[in-house]
HTML snippet that shows the backbone in 3Dmol.js (N, CA, C, O; Angstrom):
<script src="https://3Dmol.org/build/3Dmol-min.js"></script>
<div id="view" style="width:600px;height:400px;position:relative"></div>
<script>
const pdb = `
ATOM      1  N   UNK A   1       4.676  -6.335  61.507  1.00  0.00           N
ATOM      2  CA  UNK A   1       5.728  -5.366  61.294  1.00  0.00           C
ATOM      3  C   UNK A   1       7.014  -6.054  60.887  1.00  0.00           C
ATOM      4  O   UNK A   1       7.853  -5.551  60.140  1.00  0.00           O
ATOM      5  N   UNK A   2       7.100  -7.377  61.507  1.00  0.00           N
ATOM      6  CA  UNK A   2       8.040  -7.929  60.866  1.00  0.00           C
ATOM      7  C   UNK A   2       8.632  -8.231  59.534  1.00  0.00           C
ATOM      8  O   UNK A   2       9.592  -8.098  58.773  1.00  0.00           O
ATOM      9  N   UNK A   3       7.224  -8.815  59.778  1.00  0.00           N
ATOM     10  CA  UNK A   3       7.108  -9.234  58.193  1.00  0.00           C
ATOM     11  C   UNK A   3       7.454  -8.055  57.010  1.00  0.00           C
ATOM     12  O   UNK A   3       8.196  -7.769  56.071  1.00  0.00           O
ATOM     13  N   UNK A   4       6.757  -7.787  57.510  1.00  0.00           N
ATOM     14  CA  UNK A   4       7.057  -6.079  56.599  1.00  0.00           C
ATOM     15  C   UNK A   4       8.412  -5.688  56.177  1.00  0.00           C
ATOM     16  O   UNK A   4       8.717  -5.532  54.994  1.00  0.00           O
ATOM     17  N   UNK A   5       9.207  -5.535  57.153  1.00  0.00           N
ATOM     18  CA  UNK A   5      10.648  -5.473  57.096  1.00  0.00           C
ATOM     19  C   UNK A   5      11.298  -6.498  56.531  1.00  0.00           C
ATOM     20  O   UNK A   5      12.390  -6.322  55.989  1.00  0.00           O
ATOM     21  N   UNK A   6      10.632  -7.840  56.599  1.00  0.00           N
ATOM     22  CA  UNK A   6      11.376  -8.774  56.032  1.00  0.00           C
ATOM     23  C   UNK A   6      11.340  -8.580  54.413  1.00  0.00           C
ATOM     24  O   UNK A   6      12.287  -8.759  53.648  1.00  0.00           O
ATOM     25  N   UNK A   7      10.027  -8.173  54.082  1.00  0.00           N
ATOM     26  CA  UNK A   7      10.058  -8.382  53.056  1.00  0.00           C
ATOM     27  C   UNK A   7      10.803  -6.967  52.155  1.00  0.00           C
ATOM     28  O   UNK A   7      11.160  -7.115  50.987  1.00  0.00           O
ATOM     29  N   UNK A   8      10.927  -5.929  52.721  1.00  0.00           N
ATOM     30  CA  UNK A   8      11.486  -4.961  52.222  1.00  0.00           C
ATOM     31  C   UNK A   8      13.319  -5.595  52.205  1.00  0.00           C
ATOM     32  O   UNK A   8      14.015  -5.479  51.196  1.00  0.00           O
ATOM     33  N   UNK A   9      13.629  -5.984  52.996  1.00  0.00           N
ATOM     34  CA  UNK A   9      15.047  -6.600  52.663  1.00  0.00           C
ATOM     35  C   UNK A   9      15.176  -7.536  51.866  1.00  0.00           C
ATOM     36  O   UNK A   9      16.258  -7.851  51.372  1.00  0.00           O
ATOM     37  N   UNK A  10      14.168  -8.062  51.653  1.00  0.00           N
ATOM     38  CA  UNK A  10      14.334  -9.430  50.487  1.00  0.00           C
ATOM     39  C   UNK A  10      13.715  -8.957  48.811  1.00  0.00           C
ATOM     40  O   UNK A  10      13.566  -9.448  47.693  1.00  0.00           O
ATOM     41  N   UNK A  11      13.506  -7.704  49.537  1.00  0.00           N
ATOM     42  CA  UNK A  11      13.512  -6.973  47.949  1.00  0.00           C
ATOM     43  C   UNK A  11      11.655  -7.279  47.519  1.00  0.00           C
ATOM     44  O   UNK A  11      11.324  -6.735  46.466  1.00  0.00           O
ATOM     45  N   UNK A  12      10.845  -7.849  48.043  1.00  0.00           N
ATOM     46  CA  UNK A  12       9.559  -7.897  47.606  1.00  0.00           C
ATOM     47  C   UNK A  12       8.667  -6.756  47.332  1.00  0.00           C
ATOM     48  O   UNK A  12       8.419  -5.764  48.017  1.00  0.00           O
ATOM     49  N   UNK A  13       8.194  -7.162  46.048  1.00  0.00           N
ATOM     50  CA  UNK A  13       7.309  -5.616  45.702  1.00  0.00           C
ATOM     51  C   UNK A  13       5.833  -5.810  46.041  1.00  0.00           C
ATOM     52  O   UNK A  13       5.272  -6.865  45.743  1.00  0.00           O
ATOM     53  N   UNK A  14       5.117  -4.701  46.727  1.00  0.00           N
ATOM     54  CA  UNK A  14       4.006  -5.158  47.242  1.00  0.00           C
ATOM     55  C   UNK A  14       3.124  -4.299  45.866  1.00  0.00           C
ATOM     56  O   UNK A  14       3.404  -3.154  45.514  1.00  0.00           O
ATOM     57  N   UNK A  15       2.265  -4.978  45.368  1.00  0.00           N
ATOM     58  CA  UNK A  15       1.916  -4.215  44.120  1.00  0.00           C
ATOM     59  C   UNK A  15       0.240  -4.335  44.766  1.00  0.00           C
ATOM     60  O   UNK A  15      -0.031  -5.115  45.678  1.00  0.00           O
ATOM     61  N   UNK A  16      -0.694  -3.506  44.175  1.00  0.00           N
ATOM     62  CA  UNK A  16      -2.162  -3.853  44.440  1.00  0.00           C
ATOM     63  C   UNK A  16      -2.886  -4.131  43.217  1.00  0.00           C
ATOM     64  O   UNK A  16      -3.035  -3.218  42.405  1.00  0.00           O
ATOM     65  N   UNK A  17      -3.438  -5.493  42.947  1.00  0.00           N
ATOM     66  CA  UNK A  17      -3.992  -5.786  41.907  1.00  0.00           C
ATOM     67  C   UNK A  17      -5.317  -5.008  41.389  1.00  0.00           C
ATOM     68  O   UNK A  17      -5.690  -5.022  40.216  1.00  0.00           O
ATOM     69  N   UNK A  18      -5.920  -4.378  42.366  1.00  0.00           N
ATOM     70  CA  UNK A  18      -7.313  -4.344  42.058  1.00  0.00           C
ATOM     71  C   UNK A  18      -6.922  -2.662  41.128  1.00  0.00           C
ATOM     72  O   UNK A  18      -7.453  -2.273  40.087  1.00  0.00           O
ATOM     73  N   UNK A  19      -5.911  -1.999  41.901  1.00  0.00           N
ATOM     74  CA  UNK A  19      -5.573  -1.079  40.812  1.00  0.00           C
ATOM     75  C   UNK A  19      -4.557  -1.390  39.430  1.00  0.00           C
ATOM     76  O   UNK A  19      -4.105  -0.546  38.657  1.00  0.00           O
ATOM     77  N   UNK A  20      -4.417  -2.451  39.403  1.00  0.00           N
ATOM     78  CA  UNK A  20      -3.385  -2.883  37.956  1.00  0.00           C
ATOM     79  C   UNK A  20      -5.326  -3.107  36.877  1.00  0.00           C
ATOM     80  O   UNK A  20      -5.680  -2.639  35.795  1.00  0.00           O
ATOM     81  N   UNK A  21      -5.962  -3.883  37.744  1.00  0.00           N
ATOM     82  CA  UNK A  21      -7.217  -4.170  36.987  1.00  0.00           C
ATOM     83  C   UNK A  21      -7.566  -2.674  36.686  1.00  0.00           C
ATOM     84  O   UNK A  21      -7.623  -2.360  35.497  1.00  0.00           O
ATOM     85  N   UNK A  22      -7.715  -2.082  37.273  1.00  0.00           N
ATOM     86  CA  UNK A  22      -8.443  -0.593  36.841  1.00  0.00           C
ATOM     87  C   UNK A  22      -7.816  -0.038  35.802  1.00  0.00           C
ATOM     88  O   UNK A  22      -8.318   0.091  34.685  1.00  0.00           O
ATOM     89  N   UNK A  23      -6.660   0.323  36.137  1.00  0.00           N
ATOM     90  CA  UNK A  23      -6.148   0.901  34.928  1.00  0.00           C
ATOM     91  C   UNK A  23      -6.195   0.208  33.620  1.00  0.00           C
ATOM     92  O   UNK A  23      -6.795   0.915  32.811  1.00  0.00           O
ATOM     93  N   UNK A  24      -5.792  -0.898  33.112  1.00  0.00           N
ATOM     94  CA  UNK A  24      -6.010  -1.764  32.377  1.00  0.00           C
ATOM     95  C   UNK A  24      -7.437  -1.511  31.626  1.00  0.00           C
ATOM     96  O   UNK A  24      -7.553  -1.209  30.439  1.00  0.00           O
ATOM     97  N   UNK A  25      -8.381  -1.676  32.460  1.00  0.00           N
ATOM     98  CA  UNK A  25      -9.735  -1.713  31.999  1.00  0.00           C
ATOM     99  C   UNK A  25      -9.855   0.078  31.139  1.00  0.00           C
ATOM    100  O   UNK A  25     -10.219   0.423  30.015  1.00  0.00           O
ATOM    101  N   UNK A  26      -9.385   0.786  32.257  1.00  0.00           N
ATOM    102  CA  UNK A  26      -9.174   2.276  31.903  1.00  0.00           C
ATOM    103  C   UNK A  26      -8.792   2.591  30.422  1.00  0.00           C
ATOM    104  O   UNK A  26      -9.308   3.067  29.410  1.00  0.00           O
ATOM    105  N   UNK A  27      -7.956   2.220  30.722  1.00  0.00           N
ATOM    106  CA  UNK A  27      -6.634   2.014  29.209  1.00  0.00           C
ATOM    107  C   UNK A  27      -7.402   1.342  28.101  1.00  0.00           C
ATOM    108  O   UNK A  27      -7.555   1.884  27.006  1.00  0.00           O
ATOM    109  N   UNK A  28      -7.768   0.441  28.327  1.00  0.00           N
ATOM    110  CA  UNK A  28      -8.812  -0.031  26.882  1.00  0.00           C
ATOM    111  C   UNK A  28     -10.127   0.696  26.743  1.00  0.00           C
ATOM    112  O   UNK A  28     -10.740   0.270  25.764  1.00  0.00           O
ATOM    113  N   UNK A  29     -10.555   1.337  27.178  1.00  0.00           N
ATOM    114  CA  UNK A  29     -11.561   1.817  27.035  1.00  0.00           C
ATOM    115  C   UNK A  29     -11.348   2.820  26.132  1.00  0.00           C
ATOM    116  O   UNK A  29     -11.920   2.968  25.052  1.00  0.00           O
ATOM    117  N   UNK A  30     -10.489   3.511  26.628  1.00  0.00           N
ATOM    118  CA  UNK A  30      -9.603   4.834  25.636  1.00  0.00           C
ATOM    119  C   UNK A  30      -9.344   4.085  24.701  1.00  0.00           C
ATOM    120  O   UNK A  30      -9.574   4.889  23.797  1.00  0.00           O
ATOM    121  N   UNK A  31      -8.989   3.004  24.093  1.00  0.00           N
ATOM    122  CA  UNK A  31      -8.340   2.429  23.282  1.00  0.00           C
ATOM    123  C   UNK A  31      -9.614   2.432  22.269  1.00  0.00           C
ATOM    124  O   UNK A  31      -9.681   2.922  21.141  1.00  0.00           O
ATOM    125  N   UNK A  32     -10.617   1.726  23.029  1.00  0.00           N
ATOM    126  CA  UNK A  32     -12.236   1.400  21.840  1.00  0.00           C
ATOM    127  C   UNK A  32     -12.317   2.381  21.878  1.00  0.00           C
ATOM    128  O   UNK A  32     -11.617   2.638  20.899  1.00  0.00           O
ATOM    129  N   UNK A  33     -12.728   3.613  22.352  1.00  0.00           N
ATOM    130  CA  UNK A  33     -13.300   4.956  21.801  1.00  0.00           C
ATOM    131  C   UNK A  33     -12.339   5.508  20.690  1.00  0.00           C
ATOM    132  O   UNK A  33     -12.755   5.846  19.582  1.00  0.00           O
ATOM    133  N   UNK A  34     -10.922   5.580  21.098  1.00  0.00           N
ATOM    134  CA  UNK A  34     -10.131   6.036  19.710  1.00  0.00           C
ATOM    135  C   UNK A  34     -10.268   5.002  18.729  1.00  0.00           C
ATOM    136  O   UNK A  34     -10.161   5.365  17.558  1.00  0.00           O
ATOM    137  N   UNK A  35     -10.477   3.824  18.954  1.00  0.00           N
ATOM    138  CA  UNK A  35     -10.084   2.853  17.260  1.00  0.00           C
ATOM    139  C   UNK A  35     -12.200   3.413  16.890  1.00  0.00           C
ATOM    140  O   UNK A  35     -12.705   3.007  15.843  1.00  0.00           O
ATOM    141  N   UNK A  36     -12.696   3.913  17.458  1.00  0.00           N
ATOM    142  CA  UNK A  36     -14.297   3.938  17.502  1.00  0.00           C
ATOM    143  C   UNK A  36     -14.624   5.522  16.583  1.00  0.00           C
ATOM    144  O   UNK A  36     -15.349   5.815  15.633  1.00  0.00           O
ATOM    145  N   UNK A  37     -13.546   6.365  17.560  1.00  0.00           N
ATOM    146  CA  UNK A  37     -13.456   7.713  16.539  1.00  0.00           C
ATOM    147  C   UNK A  37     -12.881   7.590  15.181  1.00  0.00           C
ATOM    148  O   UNK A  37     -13.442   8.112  14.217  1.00  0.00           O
ATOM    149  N   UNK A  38     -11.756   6.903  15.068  1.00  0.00           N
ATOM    150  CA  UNK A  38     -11.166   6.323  13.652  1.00  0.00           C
ATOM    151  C   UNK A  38     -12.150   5.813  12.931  1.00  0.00           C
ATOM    152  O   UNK A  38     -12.225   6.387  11.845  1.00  0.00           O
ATOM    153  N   UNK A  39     -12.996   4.915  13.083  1.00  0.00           N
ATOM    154  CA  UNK A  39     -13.892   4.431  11.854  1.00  0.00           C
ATOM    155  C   UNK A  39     -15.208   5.336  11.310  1.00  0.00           C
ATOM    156  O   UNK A  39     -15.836   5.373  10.252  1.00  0.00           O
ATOM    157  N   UNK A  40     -15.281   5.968  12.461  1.00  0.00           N
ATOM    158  CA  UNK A  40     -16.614   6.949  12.302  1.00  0.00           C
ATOM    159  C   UNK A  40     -15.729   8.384  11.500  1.00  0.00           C
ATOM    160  O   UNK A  40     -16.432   9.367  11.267  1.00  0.00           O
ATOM    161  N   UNK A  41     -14.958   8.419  11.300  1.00  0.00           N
ATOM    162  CA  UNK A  41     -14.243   9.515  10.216  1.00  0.00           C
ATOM    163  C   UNK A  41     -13.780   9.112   9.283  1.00  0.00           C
ATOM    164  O   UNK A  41     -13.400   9.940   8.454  1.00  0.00           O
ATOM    165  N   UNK A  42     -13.636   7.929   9.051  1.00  0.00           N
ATOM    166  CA  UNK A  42     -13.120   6.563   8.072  1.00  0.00           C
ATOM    167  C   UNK A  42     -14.495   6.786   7.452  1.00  0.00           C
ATOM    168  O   UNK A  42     -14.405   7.437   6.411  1.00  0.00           O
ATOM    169  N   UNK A  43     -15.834   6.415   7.802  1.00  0.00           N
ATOM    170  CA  UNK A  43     -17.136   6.140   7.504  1.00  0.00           C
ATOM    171  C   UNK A  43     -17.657   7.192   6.468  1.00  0.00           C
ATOM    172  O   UNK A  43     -18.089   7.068   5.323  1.00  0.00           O
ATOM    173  N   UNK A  44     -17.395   8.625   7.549  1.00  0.00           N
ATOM    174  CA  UNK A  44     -18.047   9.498   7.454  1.00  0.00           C
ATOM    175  C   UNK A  44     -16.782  10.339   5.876  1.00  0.00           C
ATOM    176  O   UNK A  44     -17.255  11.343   5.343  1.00  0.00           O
ATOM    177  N   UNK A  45     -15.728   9.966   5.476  1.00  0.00           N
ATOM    178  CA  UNK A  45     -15.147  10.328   3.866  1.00  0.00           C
ATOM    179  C   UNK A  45     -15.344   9.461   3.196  1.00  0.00           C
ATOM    180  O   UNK A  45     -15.023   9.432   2.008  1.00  0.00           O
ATOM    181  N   UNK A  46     -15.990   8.441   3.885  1.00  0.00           N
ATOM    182  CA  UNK A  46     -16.218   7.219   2.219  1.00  0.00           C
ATOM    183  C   UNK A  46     -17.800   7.521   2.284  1.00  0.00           C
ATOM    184  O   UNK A  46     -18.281   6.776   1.431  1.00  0.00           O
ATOM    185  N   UNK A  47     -18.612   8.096   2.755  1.00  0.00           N
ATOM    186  CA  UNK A  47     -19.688   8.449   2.485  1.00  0.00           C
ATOM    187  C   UNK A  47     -19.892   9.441   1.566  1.00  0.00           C
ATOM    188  O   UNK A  47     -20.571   9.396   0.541  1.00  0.00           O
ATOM    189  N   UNK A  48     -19.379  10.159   1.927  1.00  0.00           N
ATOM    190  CA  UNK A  48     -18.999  12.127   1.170  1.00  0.00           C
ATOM    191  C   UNK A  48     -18.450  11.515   0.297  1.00  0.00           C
ATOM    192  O   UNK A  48     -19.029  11.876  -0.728  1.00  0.00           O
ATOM    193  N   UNK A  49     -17.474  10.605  -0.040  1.00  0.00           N
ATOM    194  CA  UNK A  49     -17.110  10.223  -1.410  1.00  0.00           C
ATOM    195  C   UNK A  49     -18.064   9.029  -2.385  1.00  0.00           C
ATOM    196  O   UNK A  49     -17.508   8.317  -3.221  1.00  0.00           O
ATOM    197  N   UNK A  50     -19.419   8.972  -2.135  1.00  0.00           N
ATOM    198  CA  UNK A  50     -20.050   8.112  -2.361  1.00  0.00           C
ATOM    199  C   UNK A  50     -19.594   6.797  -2.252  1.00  0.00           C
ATOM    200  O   UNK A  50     -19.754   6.181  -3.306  1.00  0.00           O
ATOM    201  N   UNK A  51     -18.958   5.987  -1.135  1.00  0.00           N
ATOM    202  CA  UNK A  51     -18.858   4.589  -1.085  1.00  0.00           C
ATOM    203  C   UNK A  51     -19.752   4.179   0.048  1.00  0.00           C
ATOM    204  O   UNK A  51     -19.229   3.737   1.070  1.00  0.00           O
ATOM    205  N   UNK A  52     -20.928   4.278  -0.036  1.00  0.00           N
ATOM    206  CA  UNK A  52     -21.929   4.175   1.065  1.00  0.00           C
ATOM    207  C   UNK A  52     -22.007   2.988   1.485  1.00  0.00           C
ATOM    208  O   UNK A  52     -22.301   2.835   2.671  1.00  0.00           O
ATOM    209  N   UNK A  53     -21.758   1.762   0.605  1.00  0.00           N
ATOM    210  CA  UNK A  53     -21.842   0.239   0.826  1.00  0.00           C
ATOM    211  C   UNK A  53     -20.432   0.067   2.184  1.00  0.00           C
ATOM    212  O   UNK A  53     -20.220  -0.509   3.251  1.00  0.00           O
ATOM    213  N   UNK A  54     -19.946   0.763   1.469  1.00  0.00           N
ATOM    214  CA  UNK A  54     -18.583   0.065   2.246  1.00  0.00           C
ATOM    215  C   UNK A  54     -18.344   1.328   3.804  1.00  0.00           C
ATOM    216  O   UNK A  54     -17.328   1.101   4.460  1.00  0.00           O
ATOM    217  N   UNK A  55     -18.962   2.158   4.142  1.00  0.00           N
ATOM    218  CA  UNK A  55     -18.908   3.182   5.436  1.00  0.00           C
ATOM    219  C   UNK A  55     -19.858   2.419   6.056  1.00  0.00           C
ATOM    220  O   UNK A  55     -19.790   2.447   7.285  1.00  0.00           O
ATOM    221  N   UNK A  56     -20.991   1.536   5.432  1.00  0.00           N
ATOM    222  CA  UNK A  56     -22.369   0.925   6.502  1.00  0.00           C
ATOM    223  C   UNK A  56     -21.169  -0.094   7.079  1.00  0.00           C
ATOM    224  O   UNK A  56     -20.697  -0.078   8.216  1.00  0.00           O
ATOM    225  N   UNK A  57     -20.858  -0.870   6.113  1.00  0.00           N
ATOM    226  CA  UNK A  57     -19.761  -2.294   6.066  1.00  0.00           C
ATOM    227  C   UNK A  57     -18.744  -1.880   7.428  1.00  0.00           C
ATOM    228  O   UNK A  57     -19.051  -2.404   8.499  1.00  0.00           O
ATOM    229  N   UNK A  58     -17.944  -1.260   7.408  1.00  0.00           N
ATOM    230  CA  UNK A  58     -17.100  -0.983   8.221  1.00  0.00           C
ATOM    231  C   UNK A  58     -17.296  -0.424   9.534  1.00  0.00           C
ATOM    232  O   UNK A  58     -16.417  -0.328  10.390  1.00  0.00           O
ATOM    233  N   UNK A  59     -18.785   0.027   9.672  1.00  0.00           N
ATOM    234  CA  UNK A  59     -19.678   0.273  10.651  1.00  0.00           C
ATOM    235  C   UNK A  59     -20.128  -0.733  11.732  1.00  0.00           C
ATOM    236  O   UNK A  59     -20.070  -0.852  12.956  1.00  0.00           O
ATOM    237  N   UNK A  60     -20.600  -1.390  10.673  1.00  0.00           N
ATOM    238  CA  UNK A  60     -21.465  -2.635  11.186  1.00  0.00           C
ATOM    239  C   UNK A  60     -20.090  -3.875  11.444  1.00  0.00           C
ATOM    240  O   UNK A  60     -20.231  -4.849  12.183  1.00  0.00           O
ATOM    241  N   UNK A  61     -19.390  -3.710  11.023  1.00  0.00           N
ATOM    242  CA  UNK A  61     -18.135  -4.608  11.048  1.00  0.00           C
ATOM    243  C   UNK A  61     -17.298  -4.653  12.695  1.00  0.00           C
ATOM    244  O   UNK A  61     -16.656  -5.548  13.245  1.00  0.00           O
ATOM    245  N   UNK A  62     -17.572  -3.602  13.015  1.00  0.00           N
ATOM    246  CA  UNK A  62     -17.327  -2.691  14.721  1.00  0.00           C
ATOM    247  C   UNK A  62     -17.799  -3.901  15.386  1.00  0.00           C
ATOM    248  O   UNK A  62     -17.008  -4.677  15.923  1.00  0.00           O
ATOM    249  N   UNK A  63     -19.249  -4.118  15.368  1.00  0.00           N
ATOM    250  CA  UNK A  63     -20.188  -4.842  16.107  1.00  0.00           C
ATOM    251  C   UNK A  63     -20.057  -6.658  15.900  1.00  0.00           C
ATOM    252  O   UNK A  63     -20.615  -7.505  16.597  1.00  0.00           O
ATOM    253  N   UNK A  64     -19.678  -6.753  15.410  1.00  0.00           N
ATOM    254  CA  UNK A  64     -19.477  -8.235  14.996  1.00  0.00           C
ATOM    255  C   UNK A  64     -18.570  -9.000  15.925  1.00  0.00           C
ATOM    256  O   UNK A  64     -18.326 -10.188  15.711  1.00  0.00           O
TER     257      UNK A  64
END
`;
const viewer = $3Dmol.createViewer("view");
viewer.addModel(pdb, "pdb");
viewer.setStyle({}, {cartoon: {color: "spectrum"}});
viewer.zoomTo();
viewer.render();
</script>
């Protein structure tokens, strides 16, 4: 309890890592699925516009 108090007067921030990791991990995940929805609609107008070489390309480019 002391401690506790001590450290609230000395200004220490008690942070919990294992939730900074979560979110983080959270947060990128959203991140690959949106940059993941972007290429698959990227893919899917250069197909419809006949550039079929280059929608496989940018597909397969994901995975690399």
């Amino acid at each position: 309890m002391q401690q506790s108090i001590q450290s609230r007067i000395n200004d220490v921030s008690f942070c919990c890592p294992t939730l900074q990791r979560k979110t983080k991990l959270f947060f990128s995940r959203i991140w690959r699925h949106i940059e993941w929805h972007g290429r698959v609609k990227a893919a899917r107008t250069l197909s419809c516009n006949g550039y079929y070489e280059q929608a496989k390309n940018l597909l397969e480019d994901h995975w690399k």
